[in-house]
One Martini backbone bead per residue (centre of mass of N, CA, C, O) as a GRO file, in nm:
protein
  368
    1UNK     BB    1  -0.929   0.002  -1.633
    2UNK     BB    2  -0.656  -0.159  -1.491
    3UNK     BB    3  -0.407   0.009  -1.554
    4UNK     BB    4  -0.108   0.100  -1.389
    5UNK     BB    5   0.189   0.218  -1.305
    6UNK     BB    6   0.116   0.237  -0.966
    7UNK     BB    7  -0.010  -0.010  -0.799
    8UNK     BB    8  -0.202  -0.184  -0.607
    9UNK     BB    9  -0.330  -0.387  -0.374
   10UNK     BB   10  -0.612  -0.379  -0.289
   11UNK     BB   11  -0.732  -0.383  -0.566
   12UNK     BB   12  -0.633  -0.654  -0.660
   13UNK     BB   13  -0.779  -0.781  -0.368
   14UNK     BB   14  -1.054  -0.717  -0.464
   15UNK     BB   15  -1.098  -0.877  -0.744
   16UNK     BB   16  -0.990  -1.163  -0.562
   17UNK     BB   17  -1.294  -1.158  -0.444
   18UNK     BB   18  -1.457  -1.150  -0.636
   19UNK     BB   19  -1.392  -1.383  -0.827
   20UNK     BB   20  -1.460  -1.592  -0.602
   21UNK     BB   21  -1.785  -1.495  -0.564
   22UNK     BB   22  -1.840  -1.572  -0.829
   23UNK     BB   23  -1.731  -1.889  -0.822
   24UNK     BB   24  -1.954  -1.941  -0.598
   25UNK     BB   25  -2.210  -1.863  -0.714
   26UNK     BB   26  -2.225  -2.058  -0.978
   27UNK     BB   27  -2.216  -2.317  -0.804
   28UNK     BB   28  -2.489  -2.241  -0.673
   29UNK     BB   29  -2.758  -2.131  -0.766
   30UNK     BB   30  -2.870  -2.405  -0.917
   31UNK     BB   31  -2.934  -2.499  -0.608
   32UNK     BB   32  -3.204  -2.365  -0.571
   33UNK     BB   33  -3.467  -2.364  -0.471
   34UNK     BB   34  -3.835  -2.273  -0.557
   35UNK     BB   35  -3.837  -2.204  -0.293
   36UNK     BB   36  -3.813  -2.075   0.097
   37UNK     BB   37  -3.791  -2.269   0.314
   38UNK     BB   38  -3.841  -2.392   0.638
   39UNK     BB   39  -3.671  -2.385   0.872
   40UNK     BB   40  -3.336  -2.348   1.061
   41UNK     BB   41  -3.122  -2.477   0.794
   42UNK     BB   42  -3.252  -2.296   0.561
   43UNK     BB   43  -3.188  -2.002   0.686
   44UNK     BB   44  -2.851  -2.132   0.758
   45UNK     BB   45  -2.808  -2.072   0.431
   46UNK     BB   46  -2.930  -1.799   0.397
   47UNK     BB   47  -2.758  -1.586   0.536
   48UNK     BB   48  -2.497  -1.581   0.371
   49UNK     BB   49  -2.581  -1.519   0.057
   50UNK     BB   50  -2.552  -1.174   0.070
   51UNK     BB   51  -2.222  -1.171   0.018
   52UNK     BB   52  -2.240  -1.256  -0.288
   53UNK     BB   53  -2.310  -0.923  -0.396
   54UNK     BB   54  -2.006  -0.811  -0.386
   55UNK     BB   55  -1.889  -0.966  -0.662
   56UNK     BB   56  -1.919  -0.710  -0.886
   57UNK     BB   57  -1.904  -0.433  -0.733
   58UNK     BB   58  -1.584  -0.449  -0.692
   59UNK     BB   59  -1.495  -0.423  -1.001
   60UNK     BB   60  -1.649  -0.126  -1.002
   61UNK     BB   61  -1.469  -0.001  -0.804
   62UNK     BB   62  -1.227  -0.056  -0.942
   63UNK     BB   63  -1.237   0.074  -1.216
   64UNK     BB   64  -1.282   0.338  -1.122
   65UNK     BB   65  -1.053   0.405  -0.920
   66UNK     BB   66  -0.867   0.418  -1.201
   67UNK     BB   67  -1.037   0.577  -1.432
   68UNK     BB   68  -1.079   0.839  -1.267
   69UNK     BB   69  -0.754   0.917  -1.179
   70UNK     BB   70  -0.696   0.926  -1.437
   71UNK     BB   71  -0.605   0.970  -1.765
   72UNK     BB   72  -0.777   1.068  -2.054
   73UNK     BB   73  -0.853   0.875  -2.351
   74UNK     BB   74  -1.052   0.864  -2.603
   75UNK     BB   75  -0.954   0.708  -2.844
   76UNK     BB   76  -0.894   0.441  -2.648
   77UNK     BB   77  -1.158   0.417  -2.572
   78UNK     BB   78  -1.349   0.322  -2.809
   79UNK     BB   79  -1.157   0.100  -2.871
   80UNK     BB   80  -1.230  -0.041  -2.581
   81UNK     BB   81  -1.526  -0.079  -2.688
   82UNK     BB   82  -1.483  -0.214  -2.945
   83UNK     BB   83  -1.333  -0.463  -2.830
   84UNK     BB   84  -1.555  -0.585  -2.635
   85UNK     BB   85  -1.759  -0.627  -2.821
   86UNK     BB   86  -1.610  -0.831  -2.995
   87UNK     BB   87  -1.606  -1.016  -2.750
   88UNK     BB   88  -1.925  -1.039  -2.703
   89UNK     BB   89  -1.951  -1.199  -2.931
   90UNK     BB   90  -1.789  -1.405  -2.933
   91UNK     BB   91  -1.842  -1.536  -2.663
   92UNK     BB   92  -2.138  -1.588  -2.724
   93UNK     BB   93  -2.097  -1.813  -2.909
   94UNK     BB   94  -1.847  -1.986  -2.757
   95UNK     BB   95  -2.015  -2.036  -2.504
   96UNK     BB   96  -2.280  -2.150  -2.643
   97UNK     BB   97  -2.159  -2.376  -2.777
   98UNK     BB   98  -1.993  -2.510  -2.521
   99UNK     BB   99  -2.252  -2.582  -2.356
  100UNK     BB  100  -2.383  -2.770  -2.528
  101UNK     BB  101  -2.137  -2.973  -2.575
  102UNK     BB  102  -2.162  -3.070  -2.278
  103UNK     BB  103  -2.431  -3.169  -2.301
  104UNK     BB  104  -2.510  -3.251  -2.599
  105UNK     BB  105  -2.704  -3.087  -2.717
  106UNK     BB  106  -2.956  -2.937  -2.947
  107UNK     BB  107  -3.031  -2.708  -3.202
  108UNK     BB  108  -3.125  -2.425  -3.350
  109UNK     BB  109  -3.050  -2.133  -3.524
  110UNK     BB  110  -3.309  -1.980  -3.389
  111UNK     BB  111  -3.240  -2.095  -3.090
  112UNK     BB  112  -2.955  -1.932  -3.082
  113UNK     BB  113  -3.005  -1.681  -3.096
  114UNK     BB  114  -3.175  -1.645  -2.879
  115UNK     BB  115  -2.993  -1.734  -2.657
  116UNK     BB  116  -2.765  -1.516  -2.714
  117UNK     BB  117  -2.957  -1.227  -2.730
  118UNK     BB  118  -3.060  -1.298  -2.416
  119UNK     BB  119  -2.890  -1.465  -2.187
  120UNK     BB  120  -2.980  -1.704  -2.111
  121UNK     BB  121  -3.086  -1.895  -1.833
  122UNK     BB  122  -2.835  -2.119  -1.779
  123UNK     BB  123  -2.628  -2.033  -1.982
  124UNK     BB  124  -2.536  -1.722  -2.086
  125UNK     BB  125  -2.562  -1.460  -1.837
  126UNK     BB  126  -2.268  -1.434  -1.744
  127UNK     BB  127  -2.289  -1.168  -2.016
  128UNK     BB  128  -2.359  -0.889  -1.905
  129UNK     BB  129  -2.092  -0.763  -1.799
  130UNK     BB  130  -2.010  -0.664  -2.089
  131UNK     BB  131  -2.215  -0.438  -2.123
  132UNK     BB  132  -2.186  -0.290  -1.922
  133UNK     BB  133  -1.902  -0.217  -1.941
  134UNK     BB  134  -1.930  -0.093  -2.239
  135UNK     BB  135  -2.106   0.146  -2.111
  136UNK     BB  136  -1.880   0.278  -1.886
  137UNK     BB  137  -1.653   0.326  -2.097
  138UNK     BB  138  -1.859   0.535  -2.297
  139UNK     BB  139  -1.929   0.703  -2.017
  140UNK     BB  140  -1.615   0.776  -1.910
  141UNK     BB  141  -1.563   1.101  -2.054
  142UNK     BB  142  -1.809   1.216  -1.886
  143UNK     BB  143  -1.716   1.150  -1.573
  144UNK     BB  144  -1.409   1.266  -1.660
  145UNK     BB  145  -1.519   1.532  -1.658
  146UNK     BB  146  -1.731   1.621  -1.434
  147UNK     BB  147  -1.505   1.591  -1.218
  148UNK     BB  148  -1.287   1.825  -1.358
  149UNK     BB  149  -1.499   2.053  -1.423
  150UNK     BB  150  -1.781   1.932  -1.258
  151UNK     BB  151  -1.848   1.881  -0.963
  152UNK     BB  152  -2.146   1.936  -0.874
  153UNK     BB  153  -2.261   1.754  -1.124
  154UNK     BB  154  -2.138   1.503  -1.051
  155UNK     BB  155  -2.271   1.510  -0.737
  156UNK     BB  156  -2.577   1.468  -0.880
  157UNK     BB  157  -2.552   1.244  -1.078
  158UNK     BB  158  -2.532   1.061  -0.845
  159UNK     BB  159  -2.766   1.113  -0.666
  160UNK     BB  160  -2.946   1.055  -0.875
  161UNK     BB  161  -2.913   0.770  -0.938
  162UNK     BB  162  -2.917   0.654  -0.667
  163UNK     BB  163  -3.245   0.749  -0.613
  164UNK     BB  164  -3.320   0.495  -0.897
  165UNK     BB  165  -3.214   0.266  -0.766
  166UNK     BB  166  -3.117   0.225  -0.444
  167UNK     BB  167  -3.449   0.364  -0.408
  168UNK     BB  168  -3.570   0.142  -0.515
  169UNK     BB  169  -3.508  -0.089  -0.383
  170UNK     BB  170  -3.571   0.009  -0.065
  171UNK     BB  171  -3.872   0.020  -0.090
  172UNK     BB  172  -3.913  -0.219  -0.182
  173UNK     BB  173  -3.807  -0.393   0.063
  174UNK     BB  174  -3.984  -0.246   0.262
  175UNK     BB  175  -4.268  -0.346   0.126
  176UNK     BB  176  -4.198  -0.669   0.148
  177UNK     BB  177  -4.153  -0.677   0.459
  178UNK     BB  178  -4.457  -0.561   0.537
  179UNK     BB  179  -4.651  -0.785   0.355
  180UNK     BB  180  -4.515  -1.032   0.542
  181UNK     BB  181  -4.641  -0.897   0.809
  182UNK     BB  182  -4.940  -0.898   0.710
  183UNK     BB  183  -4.989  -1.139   0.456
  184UNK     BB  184  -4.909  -0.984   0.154
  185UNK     BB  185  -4.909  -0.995  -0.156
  186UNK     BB  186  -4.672  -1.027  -0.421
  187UNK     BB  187  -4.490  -0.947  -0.686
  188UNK     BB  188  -4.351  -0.763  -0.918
  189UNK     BB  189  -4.161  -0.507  -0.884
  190UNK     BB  190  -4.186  -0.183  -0.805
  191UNK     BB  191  -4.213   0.137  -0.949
  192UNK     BB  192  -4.165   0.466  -0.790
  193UNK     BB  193  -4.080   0.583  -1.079
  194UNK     BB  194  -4.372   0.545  -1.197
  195UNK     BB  195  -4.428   0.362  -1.454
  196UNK     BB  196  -4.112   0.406  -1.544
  197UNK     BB  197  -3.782   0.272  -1.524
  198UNK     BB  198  -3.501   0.409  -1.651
  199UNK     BB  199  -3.281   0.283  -1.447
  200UNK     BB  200  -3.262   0.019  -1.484
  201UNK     BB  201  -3.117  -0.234  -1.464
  202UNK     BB  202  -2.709  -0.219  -1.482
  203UNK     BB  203  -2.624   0.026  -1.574
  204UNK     BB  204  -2.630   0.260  -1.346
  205UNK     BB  205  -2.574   0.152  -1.077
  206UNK     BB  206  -2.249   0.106  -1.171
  207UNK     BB  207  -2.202   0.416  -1.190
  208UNK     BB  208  -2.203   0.438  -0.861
  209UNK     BB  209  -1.972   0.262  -0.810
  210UNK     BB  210  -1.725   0.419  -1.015
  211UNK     BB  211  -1.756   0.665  -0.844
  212UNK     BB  212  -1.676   0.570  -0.541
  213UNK     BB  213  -1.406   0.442  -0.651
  214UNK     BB  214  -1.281   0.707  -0.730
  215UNK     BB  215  -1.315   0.827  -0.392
  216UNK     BB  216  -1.194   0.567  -0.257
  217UNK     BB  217  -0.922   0.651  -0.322
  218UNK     BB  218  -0.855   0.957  -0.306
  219UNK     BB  219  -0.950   0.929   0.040
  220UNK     BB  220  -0.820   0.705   0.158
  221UNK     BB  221  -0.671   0.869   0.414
  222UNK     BB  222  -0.959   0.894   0.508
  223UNK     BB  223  -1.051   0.617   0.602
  224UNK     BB  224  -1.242   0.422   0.832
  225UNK     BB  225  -1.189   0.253   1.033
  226UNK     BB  226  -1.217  -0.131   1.039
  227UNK     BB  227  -1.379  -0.172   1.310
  228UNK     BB  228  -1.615  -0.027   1.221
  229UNK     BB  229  -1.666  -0.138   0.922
  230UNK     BB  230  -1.740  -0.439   1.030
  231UNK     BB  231  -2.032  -0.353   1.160
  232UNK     BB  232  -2.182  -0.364   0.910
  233UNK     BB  233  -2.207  -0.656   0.823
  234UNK     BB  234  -2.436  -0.783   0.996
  235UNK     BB  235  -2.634  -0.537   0.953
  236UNK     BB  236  -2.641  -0.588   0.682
  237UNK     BB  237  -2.710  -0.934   0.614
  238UNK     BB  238  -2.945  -0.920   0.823
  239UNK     BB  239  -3.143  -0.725   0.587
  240UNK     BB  240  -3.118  -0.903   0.328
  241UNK     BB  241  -3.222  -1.180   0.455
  242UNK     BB  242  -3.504  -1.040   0.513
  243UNK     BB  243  -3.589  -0.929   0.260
  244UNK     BB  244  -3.578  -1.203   0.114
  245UNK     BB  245  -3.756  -1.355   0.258
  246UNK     BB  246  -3.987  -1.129   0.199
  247UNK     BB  247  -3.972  -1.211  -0.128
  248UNK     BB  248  -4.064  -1.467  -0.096
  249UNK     BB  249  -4.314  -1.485   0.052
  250UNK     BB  250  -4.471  -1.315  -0.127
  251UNK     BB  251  -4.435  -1.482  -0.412
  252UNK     BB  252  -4.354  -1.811  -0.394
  253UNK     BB  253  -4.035  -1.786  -0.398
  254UNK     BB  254  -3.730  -1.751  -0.480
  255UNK     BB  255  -3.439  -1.529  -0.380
  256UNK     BB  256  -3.215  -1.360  -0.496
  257UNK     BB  257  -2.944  -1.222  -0.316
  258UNK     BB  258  -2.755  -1.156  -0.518
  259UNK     BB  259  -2.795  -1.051  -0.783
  260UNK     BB  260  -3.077  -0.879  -0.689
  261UNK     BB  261  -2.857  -0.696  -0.499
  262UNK     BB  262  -2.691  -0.481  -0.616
  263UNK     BB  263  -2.908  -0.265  -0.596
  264UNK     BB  264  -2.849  -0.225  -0.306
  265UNK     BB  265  -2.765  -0.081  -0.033
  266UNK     BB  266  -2.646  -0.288   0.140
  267UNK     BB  267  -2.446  -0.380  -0.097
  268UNK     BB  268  -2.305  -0.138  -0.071
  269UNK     BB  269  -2.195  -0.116   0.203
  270UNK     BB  270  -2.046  -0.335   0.187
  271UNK     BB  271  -1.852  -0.317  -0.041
  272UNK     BB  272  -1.736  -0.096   0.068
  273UNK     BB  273  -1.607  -0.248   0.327
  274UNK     BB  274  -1.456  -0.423   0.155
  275UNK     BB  275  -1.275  -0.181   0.042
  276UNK     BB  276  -1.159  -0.061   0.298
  277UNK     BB  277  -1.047  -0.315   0.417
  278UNK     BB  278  -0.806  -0.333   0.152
  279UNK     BB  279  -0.705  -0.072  -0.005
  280UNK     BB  280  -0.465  -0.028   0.226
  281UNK     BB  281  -0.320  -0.305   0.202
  282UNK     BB  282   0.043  -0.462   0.255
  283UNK     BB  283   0.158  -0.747   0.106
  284UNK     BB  284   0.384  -0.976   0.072
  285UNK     BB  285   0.517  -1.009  -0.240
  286UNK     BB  286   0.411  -1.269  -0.306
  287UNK     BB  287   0.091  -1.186  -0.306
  288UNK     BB  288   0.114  -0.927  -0.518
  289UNK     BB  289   0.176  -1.111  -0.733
  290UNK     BB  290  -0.075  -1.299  -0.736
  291UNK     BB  291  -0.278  -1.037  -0.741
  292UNK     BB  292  -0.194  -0.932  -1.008
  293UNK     BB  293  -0.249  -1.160  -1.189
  294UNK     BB  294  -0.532  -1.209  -1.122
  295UNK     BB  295  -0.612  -0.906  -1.247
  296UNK     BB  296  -0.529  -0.938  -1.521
  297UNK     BB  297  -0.714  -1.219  -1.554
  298UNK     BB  298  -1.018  -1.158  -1.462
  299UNK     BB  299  -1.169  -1.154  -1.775
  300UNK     BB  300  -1.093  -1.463  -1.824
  301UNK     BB  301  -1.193  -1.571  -1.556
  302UNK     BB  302  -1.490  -1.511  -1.616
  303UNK     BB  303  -1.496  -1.656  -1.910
  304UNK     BB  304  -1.390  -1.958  -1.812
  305UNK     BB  305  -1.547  -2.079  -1.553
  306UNK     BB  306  -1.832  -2.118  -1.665
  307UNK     BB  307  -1.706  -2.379  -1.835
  308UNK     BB  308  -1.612  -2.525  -1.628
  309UNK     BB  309  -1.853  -2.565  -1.436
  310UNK     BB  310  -2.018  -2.724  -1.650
  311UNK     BB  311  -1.855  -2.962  -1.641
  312UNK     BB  312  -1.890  -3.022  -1.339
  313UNK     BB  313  -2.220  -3.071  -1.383
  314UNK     BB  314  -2.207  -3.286  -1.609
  315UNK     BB  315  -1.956  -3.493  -1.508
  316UNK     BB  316  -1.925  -3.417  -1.179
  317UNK     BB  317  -2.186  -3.354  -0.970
  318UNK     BB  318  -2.021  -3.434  -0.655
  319UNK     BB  319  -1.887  -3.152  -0.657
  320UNK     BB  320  -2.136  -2.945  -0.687
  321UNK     BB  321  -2.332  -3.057  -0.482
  322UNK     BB  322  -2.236  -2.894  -0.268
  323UNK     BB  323  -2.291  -2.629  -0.059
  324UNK     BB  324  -2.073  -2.683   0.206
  325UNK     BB  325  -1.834  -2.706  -0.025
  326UNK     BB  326  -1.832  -2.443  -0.229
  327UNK     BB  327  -1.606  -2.310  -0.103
  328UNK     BB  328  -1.386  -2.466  -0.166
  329UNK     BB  329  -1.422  -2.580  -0.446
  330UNK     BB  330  -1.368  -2.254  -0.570
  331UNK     BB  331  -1.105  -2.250  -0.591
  332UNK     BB  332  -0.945  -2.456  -0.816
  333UNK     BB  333  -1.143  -2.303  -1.009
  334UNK     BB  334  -0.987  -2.041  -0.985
  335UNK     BB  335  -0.702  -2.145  -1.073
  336UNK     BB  336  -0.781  -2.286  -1.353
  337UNK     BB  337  -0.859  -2.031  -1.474
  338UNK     BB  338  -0.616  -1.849  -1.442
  339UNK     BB  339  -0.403  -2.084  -1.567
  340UNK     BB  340  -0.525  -2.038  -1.815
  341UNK     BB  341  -0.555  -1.731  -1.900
  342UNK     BB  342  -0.218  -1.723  -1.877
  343UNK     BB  343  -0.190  -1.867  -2.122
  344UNK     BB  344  -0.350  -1.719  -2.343
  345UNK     BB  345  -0.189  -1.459  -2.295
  346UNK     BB  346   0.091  -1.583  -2.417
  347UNK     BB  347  -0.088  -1.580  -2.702
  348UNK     BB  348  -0.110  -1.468  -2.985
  349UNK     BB  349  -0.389  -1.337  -3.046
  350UNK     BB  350  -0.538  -1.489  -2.821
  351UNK     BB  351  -0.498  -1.275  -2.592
  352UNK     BB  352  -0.732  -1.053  -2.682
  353UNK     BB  353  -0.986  -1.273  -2.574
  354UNK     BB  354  -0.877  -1.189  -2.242
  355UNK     BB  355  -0.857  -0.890  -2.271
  356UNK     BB  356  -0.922  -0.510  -2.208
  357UNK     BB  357  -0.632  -0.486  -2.263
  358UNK     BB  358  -0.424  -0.464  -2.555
  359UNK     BB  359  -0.159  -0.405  -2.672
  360UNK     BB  360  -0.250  -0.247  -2.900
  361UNK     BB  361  -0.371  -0.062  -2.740
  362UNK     BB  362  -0.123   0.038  -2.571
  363UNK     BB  363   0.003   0.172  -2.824
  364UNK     BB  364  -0.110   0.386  -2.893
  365UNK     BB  365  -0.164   0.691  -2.931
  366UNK     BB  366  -0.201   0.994  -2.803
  367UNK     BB  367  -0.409   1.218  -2.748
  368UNK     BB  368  -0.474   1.621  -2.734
   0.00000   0.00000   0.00000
């Protein structure tokens, strides 16, 4: 999903925010107090960590932009499914096994598979992202049918998606916000289309994403001016900081705001908001080239830097101990990351387990 003919820089640097994002989430999210204390330098800590839940989302934009707007391959799609499939497992046994010798720890062989089956909380739950991806492959020949063939019903399949994703998050926020202004206990999200909600987990909305980012590109020169979008950003940022206190206060827990935010409405609103601010910049040469480098690089820095951050949370643990560090800490981060990424790519047969896109996959014949 990542490469085209004709580059496009804001996508790059739709990315190279996203990746930023990410690793410093990763930085962060384990220095979270167990419930949300009270106090007002407490409330201006958690205010901005909403902004950091449109780091997965903005991916999700651009890989749309791309897979959707472009002609598709069947057969290169299935091998790019069973590819990812393979990056998948190896890197579950890689990742945590790598985690494990960092930490000095050891298991048995039934609790590795259970931690690597499950992508346990705390070992590598950051390779979620990769069956996700799987999934949005599997199923991105259907909606570039449904784009180009059956229009209205394309249109359909996002308003279903959006109603039992995004429409259910939003009740839940609403319902938590009220019970927080009542005093009223609240425990694990209700799902509000019945008994089990089909759409759950991050395979749907996702998809969401995907169909939004292809919509983003192809009407890019219709897009809302900069300065109404950025109207935007204080009072998403400031819904979900709200709806967050509200569910930490139901719960008697912290809420992470980041994570647990992907399908939030206000998180799309962001994502979406960032993404109109980037899409259609034309940075400098030296800029496009560097975030171009960090766009191919984007899959080997999402699995290399949670490796990185763990030495340093292991070894140097001074460095990643400050929340109002982490904004600059996670710089350095994002460069050793790429930096590593860039020259992996750069050997044979090894290059293979950084990108979406391997050599081989490109040079497919296409089919008729």
């Amino acid at each position: 999903m990542e490469e085209r003919s004709r580059r496009i820089a804001g996508l790059d640097l739709m990315k190279v925010l996203g990746l930023y994002l990410v690793v410093l989430y990763h930085m962060t999210f384990r220095q979270a107090p167990d419930t949300l204390p009270h106090g007002l330098r407490a409330m201006a800590l958690y205010f901005p960590v909403p902004l950091l839940s449109i780091c997965v989302p903005l991916f999700f934009l651009s890989s749309g932009a791309l897979s959707l707007t472009r002609p598709l391959d069947l057969r290169k799609t299935v091998f790019r499914a069973l590819h990812l499939t393979a990056l998948l497992l190896i890197w579950t046994g890689v990742s945590l096994f790598a985690v494990l010798a960092i930490r000095g720890a050891r298991v048995s062989f039934g609790e590795f598979v259970a931690i690597a089956s499950e992508m346990r909380i705390g070992y590598i739950q950051h390779l979620w992202y990769l069956p996700t991806f799987i999934f949005l492959t599997l199923f991105l020949p259907v909606l570039h049918s449904l784009k180009h063939q059956a229009r209205k019903i394309y249109r359909y399949l996002f308003v279903l998606l959006a109603i039992f994703t995004f429409g259910n998050s939003l009740l839940n926020d609403i319902e938590y916000f009220v019970r927080w202004r009542l005093g009223l206990y609240m425990g694990d999200e209700r799902q509000f289309f019945w008994f089990i909600n089909f759409f759950r987990y991050h395979f749907w909305y996702s998809m969401c994403y995907l169909i939004l980012g292809g919509a983003l590109l192809e009407y890019r020169d219709r897009l809302p001016d900069r300065r109404w979008a950025l109207l935007t950003v204080p009072v998403c940022v400031l819904m979900l900081f709200l709806f967050g206190v509200a569910r930490s206060r139901c719960t008697g827990g912290f809420f992470d705001p980041a994570f647990y935010n992907y399908d939030d409405p206000f998180t799309l609103i962001l994502a979406l908001t960032a993404a109109v601010l980037l899409i259609n910049l034309q940075p400098g040469p030296m800029v496009s080239r560097i975030a171009a480098s960090i766009s191919n690089c984007s899959l080997g820095i999402y699995l290399v830097h949670w490796l990185i951050i763990e030495v340093l949370m292991t070894h140097l643990p001074k460095l990643t101990g400050s929340m109002a560090g982490a904004p600059l800490a996670a710089l350095p981060v994002l460069l050793l990351s790429w930096g590593v990424t860039w020259l992996c790519l750069k050997v044979p047969v090894l290059q293979n387990l950084f990108t979406a896109a391997p050599s081989w996959l490109r040079s497919l014949k296409k089919t008729s």
